[in-house]
VODOTI-979018 format. One line per 10 residues: number of its first residue (from 0); their letters; for each residue y, x, z of C-alpha. Coordinates in steps of 0.25 Angstrom, whole numbers, plus 5000, padded with zeros to 4 digits. Layout:
! VODOTI-979018
NUM	a	Y:X:Z | ...
//
This chain:
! VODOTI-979018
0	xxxxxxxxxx	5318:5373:5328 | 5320:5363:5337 | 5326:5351:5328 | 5317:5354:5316 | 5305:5353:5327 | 5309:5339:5330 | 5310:5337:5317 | 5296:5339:5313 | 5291:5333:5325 | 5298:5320:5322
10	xxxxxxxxxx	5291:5322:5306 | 5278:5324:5313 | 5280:5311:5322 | 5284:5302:5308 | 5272:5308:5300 | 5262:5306:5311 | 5264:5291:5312 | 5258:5290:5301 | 5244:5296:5305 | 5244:5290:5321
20	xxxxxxxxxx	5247:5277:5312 | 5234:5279:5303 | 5224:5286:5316 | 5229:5280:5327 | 5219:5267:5324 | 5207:5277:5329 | 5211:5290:5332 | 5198:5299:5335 | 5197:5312:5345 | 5197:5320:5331
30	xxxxxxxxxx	5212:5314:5327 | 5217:5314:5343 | 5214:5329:5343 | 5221:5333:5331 | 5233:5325:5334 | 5234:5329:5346 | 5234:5345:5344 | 5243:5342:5329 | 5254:5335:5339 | 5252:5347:5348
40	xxxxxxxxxx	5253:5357:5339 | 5268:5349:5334 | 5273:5350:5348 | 5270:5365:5347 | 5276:5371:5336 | 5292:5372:5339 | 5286:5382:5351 | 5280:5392:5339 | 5292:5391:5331 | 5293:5408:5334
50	xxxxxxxxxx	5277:5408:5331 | 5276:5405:5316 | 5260:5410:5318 | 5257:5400:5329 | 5266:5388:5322 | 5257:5393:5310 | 5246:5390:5317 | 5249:5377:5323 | 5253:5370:5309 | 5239:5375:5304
60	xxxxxxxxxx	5232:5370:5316 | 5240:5356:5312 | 5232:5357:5298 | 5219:5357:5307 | 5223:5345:5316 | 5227:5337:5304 | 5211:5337:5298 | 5207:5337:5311 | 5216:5323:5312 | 5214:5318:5299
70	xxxxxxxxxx	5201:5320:5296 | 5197:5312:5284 | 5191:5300:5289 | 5180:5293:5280 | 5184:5305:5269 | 5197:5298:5268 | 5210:5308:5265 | 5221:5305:5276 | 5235:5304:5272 | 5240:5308:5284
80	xxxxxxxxxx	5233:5322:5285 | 5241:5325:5272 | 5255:5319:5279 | 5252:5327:5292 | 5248:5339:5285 | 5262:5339:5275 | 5269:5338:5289 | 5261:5350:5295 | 5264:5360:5282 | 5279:5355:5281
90	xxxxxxxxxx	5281:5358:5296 | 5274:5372:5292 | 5284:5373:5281 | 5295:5373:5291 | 5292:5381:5300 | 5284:5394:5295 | 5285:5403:5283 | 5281:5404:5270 | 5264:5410:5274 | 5263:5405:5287
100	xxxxxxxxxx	5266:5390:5282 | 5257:5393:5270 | 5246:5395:5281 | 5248:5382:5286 | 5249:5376:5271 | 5237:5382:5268 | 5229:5378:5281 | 5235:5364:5277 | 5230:5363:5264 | 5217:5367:5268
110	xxxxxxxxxx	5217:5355:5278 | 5220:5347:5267 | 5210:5352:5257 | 5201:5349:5269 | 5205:5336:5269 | 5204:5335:5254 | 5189:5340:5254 | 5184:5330:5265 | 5189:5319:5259 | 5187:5307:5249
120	xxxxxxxxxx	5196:5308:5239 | 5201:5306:5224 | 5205:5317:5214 | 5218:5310:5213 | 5220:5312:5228 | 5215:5325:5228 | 5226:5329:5216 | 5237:5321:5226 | 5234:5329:5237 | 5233:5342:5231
130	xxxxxxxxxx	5246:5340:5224 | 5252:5334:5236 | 5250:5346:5244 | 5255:5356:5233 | 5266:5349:5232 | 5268:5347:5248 | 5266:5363:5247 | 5275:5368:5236 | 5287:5358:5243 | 5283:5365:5257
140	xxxxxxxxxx	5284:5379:5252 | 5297:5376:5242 | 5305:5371:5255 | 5299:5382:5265 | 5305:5391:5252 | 5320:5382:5254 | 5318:5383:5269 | 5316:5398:5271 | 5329:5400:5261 | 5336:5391:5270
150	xxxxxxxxxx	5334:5397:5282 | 5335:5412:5277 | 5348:5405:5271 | 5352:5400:5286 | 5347:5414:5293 | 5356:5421:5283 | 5368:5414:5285 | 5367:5413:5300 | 5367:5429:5299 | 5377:5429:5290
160	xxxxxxxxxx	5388:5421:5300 | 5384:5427:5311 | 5385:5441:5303 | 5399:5434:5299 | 5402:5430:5312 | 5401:5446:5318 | 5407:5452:5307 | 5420:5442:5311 | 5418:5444:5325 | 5418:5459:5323
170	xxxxxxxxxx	5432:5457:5313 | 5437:5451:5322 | 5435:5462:5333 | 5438:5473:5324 | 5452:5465:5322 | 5455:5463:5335 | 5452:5479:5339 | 5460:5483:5327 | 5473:5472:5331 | 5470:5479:5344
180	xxxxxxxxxx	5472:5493:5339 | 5483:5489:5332 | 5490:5483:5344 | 5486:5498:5355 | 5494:5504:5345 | 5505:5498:5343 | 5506:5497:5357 | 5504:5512:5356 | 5514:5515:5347 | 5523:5506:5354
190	xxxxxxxxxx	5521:5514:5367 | 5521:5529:5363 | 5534:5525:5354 | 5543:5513:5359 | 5538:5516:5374 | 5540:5531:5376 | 5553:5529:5367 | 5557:5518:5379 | 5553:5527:5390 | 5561:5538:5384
200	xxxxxxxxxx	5574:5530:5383 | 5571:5524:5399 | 5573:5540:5402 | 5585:5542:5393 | 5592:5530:5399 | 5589:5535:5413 | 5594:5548:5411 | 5606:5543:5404 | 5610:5531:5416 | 5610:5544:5426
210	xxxxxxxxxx	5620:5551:5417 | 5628:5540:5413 | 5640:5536:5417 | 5639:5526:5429 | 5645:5515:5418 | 5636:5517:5409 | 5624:5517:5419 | 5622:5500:5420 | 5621:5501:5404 | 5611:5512:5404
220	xxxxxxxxxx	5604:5506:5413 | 5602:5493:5405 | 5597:5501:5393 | 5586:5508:5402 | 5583:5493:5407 | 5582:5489:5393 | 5574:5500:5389 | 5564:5498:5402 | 5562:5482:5397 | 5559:5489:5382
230	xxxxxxxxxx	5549:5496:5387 | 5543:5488:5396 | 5540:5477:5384 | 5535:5490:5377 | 5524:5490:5387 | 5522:5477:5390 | 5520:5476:5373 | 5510:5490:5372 | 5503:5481:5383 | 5501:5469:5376
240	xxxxxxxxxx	5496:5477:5363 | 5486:5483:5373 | 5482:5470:5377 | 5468:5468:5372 | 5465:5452:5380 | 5471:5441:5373 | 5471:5428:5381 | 5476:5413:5376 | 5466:5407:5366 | 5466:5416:5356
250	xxxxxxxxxx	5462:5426:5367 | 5449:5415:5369 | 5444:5416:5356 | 5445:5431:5357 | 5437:5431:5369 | 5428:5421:5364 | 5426:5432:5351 | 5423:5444:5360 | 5414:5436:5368 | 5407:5431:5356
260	xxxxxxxxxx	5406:5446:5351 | 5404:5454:5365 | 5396:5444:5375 | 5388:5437:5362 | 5394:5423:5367 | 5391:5412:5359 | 5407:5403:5360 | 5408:5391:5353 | 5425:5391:5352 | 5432:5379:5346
270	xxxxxxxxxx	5446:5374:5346 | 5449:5360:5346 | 5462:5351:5344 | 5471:5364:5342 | 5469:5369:5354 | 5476:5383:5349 | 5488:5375:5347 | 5490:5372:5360 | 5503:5375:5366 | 5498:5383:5378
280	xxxxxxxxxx	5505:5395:5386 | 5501:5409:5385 | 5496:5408:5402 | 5488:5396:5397 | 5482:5401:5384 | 5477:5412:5394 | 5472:5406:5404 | 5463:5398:5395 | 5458:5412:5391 | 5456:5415:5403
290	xxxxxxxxxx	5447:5402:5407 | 5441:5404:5394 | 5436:5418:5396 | 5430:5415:5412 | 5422:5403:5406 | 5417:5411:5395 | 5413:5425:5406 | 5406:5414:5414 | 5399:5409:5403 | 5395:5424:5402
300	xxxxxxxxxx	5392:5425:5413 | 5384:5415:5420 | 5379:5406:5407 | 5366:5406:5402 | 5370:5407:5389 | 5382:5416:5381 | 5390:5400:5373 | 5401:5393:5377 | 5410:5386:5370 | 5425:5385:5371
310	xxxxxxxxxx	5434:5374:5368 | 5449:5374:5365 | 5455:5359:5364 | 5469:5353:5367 | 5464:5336:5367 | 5477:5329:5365 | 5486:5341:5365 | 5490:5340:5381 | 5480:5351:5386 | 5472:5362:5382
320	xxxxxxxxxx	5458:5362:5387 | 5447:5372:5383 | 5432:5373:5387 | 5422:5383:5389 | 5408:5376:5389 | 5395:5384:5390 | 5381:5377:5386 | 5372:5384:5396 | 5365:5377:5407 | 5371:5381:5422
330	xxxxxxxxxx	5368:5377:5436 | 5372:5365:5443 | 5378:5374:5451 | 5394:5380:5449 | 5403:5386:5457 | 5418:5388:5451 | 5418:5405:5452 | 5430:5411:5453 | 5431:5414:5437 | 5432:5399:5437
340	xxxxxxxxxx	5442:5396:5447 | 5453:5407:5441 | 5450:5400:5429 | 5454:5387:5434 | 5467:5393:5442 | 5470:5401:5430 | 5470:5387:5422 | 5477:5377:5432 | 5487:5389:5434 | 5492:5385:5419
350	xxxxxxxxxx	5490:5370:5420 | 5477:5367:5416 | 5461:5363:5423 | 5449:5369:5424 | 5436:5361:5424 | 5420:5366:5424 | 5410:5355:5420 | 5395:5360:5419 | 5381:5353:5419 | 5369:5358:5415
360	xxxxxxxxxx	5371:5361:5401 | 5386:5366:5400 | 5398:5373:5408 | 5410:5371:5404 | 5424:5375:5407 | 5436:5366:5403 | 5450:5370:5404 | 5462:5362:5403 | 5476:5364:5403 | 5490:5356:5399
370	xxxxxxxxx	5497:5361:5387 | 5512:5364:5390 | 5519:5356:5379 | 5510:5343:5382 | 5520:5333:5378 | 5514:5324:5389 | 5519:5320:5402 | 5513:5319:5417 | 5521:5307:5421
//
């Protein structure tokens, strides 16, 4: 709305040289008054862009202004009434539909026909005039039919990505809880059969080393560590297949999915200069996560607004930085909280920086750290 307002306004301003240019030489109170309330009326329809009535109204009352401005003088037709009124029934076009712009046509052509009736002219200017405005009319109406068909066109496709857009985003949950599934029970299976089959043979070998002969005792005894050690990494594997958390990069743009689905968050994520092959640690990649997922709380927390963008770069593949920038206007006032803080330590205590830059418009998060194979040198 805003773009296509300035749009007409800057139209109106080319077309209305042409009338200051040809009234300005003796303006009367008449010509002042309607101008003055036509300009006013310009100025006041982006705020009835939700009030078709009103905006109805106010492109009618601009039919009423241009007799009232150009008012045949000496029974002479004006040129400009017929260039101002083409302007006012175009930018009725635009905006309103089908009847309610049909009412300000109408009104317009009765302006016209006013015009007609009160003035000295020819039948050949008559015939111009008549056909001008029937053709004006039909190529009015033919382009609000093409409009309409565009925008029904644009609405219908809008719905249809962002329908698109859920249906993937669910896909994508119903795949994870299925791969989730999956995982609980294998882990399961792997702890009622392989664990309880260890835990058996931990007891058989403790009731053999206290029958055994004393020589045979050391050897036993290695097997019951050996089997211990098994099932251990039994249970440290059921664990991880119970871990639902994900950290590292990818664990970001799972974050960044369930915040897009559960806390309606708007997040803009792009990866720049290959930044998922970077060559980082595992306690890096999680820390990243980590300073990732605070800046994205806080934003819920204390931003006005629910976008944020986050970036992922590797600039001259020596470091790995990544941004989290959030559009909404803050205070002049900040204090680092303690979220920020463990942030920072959590980052320095991998090799990397933390800075916070904010103004009025933005706040922004930038972290920093050194890749490991850098084939640099600090001398």
């Amino acid at each position: 709305m805003k773009k296509t307002y300035f749009i007409w306004l800057a139209i109106h301003f080319i077309v209305w040289i042409l009338p200051f240019w040809g009234i300005a030489t003796d303006p009367n109170a008449r010509q002042l008054t309607g101008i003055s309330i036509f300009i006013i009326l310009l100025f006041i329809v982006p705020l009835l862009n939700n009030k078709p009535l009103l905006q109805t109204l106010t492109f009618c009352i601009q039919s009423l202004m241009a007799i009232l401005i150009f008012y045949p003088v000496d029974n002479e037709l004006s040129s400009y009434a017929i260039l101002i009124q083409s302007l006012v029934m175009a930018e009725a076009v635009f905006y309103l539909s089908r009847t309610k712009s049909l009412i300000v046509i109408a009104v317009q052509l009765v302006s016209a026909a006013v015009f007609l009736t009160i003035s000295t002219i020819t039948f050949v200017q008559l015939v111009w005039c008549a056909l001008y405005y029937l053709l004006l009319v039909a190529a009015l109406l033919y382009f609000q039919v093409i409009h309409n068909r565009e925008k029904e066109a644009r609405m219908s496709n809008e719905a249809l990505l962002e329908e698109y857009r859920k249906m993937k985003r669910q896909l994508l949950v119903e795949e994870q809880q299925a791969r989730q599934d999956e995982r609980m029970l294998i882990g399961h299976e792997i702890h009622d059969s392989v664990g309880h089959k260890l835990t058996a043979l931990l007891y058989q070998f403790e009731a053999f080393r206290l029958t055994a002969a004393e020589k045979d005792k050391e050897t036993v005894g290695k097997l019951k560590d050996l089997a211990e050690q098994s099932l251990e990494e039994t249970r440290q594997a059921v664990r991880s297949f119970k871990q639902r958390e994900v950290g590292g990069l990818q664990g970001v743009i799972q974050l960044i999915r369930k915040l897009e689905i559960e806390s309606f968050m708007k997040i803009n994520f792009s990866v720049k200069h290959g930044a998922f092959a970077a060559p980082l640690t595992g306690e890096q990649s999680f820390a990243i996560y980590r300073a990732v997922q605070e800046a994205l709380t806080n934003i819920m927390k204390h931003s006005s607004t629910r976008e944020a963008q986050v970036i992922f770069e590797t600039p001259g593949g020596s470091i790995f930085r990544f941004e989290v920038v959030n559009a909404a206007t803050h205070e002049r006032y900040f204090q680092e909280g303690f979220g920020l803080k463990a942030m920072r330590d959590r980052l320095e205590k991998v090799g990397g920086s933390l800075e916070i830059d904010y103004d009025a418009h933005r706040f922004l998060v930038r972290g920093t750290i050194r890749l490991a194979d850098w084939g640099g040198s600090d001398d």
